[in-house]
N, C-alpha and C positions, 0 to 999 in steps of 0.2 A: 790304574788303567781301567777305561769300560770295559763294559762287559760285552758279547757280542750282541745281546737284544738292544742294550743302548744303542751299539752302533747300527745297527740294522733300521732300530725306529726313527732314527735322528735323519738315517741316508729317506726312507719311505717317504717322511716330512719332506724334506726340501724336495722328492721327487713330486709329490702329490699338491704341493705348493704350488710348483711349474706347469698344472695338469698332464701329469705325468703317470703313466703305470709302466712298471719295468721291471724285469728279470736281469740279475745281476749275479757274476760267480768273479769270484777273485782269489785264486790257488796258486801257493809257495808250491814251484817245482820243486823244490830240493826236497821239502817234508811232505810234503800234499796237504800242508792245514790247510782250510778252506772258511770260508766264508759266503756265503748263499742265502742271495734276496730271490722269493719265487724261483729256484734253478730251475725246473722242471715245468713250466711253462713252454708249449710251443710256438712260435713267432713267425710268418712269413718271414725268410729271409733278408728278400732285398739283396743288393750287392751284395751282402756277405757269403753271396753264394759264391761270388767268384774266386773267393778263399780254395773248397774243395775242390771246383772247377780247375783251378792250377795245379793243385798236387795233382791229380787225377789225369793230366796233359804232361805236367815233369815226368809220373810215374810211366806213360807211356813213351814221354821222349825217352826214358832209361834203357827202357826193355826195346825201341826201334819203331815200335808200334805207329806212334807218330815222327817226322822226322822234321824237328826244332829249328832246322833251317829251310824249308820248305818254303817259298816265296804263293804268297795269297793276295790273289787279287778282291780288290775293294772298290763295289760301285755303287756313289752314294744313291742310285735307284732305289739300291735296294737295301740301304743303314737302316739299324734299328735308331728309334727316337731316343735322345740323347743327350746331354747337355755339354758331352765333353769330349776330345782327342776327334776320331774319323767320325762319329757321329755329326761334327762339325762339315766334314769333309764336303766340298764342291765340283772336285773331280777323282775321276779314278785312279787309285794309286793301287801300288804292292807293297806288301811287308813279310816278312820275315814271322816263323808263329810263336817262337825268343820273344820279338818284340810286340808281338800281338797280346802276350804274358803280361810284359810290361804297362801296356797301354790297359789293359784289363781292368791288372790287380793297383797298380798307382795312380791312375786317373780316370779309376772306375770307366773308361768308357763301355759303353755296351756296344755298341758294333762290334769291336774286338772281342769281345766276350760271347758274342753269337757266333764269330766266327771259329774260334775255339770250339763250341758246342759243337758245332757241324763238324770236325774230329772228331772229338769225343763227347758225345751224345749225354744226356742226362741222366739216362738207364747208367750207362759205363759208369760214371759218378759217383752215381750211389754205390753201383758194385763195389769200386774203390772203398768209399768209406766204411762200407758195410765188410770189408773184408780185415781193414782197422779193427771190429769188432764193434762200432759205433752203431746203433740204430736209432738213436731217435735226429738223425739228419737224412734228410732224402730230398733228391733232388728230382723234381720232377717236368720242368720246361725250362726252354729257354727264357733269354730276357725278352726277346720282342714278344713273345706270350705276355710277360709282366704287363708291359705296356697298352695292351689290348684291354683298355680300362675307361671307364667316364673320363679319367683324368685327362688323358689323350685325344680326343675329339670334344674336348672344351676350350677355348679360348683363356689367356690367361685371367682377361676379370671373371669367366664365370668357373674358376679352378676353387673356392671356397667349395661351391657347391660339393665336390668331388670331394670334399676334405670332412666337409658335412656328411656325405653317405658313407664317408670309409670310417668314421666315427661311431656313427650310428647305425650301421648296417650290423653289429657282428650278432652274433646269436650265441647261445649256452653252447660250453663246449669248445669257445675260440672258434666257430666256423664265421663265417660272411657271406652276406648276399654275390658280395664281389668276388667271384672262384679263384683270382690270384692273391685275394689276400686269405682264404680260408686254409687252414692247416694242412684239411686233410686234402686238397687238388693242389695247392701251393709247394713252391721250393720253401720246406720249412724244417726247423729245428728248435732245441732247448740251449738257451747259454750251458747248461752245466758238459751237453754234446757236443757244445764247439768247444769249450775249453779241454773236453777231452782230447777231442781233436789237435789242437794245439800244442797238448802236452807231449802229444806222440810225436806231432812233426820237430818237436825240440830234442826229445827225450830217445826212441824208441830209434833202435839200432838198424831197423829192417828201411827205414826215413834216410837213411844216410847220404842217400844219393841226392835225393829228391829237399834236403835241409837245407844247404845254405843257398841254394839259386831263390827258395821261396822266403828264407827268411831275409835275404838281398832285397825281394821286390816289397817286403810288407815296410821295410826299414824305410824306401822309397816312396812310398803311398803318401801325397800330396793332399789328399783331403785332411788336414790334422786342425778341424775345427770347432772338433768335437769332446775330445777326453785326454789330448798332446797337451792343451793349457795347461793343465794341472797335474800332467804324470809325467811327461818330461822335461830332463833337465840338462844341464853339463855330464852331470852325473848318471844319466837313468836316459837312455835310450829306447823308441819305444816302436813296434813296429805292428800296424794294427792294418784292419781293413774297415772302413767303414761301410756302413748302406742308410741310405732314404729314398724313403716313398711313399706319397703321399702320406700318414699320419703317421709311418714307419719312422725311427732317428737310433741305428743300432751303431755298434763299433765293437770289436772283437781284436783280439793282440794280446803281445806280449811284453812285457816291461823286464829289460833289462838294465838292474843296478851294477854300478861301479866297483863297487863289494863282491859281488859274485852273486846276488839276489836276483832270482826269476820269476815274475809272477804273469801267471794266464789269466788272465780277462776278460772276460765278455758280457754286454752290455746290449738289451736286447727290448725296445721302449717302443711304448706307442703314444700318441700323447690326444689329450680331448678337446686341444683348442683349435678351430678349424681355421689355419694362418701357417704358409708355406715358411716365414720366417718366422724362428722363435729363438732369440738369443738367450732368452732368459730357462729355455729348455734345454740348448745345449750346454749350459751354464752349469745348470742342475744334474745334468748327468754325469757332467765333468766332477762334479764336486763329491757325487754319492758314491762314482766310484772311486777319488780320491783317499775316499773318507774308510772304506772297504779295506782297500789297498796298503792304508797305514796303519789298522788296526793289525791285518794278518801279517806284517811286518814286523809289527809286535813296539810299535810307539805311539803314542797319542795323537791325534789330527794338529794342524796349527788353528785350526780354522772352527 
């Protein structure tokens, strides 16, 4: 078998091939062997906020706080930009804040996601996690702050540019010119913090309530175009959240084998080619954390 520097240098390569930089954790629930590319890297979130943003809405549907059937009205005057579910939206509708969860955490919409915020606020968020004992994840805006970007008041032939500045803009430290991709004003975290995170909402007794409504919705999460190609299977179910934005390409979950094998994941990349489509980056992601995943599984990659 390799060893874990082979597999870590091997996964770096095919990331760094892709123009790729990326923090990568991949932990056997059952032991806690781990394996960690840069874990402790912090990343603008991106969608993966809407991860804590759920438990943080479950945890208060639990306790009354919010109350999960509550009908919300939605008027596309005033949707965050979007590319998918009510963001789309043309006229006013209501929903349910169950299915504003849904619409969230599995088709990433951000309208739904901001409307959830406005329950439960960004500060409450953090509290939540932070009461997990998690620190290095903090939530600090909503989505339609994300969006409040170059990317947004460009046109899509002049979106390079914006891809070009979110590239080149960053400074020592992970900060950025652009204040929603810089750390320390950003919804940001460390893969090895979400996968703690993770481990609790599977593992940790005090979760119990709040586990299988979130792990139903991650199971459901439609964006699987990222790291589902190569981690799941007939056998191996896999139930993640992904995020992008503009040079962001992140995904976060859990792989559930057939066997009884659990692994936490999180996958947290930026990349330096400035092109909204990169197959050959999602490719690469898919593969590094493939590659991760089979070693701390404890057999050799096919690949």
């Amino acid at each position: 078998m390799r060893t874990d520097q082979v597999v870590l240098r091997d996964a770096s390569r095919a990331l760094s091939d892709a123009g790729l930089s990326a923090s990568i954790v991949v932990r056997d629930l059952r032991d806690g062997r781990e394996l960690a590319l840069d874990a402790d890297a912090a990343y603008p979130l991106a969608s993966v906020v809407k991860l804590p943003l759920a438990l943080a809405v479950l945890r208060a549907g639990a306790t009354g706080a919010i109350d999960l059937g509550e009908r919300v009205e939605l008027d596309p005057a005033a949707q965050t930009p979007g590319l998918t579910g009510y963001c789309r939206f043309t006229q006013p509708t209501n929903v349910a804040v169950a299915d504003l969860l849904y619409m969230a955490v599995c088709v990433s919409d951000d309208t739904a996601a901001d409307a959830l915020f406005a329950r439960c606020p960004p500060a409450e968020v953090t509290r939540v996690v932070r009461g997990l004992g998690i620190t290095e994840i903090t939530v600090r805006h909503s989505i339609r702050e994300l969006h409040e970007t170059l990317a947004s008041r460009l046109s899509p032939d002049e979106l390079p540019q914006a891809l070009t500045l979110a590239i080149q803009a960053s400074t020592q430290g992970r900060g950025h010119l652009i204040p929603q991709l810089d750390v320390t004003s950003a919804n940001a975290g460390t893969a090895r913090a979400v996968v703690d995170l993770l481990e609790l909402i599977w593992t940790d007794e005090t979760l119990t309530t709040e586990r299988e409504p979130l792990r139903r919705l991650l199971g459901w999460n439609l964006m699987r175009q990222r790291l589902a190609p190569d981690l799941e299977s007939d056998d191996a179910a896999w139930y993640s959240k992904t995020g992008t934005f503009l040079h962001l390409r992140h995904e976060v979950g859990v792989l559930e084998h057939a066997d009884g094998g659990m692994f936490a994941i999180a996958v947290l990349s930026e990349s330096s080619v400035p092109a909204q489509r990169q197959p050959g980056a999602e490719q690469a992601l898919g593969y590094a954390a493939k590659l991760m995943h089979d070693h701390v599984r404890g057999y050799a990659p096919t690949r």
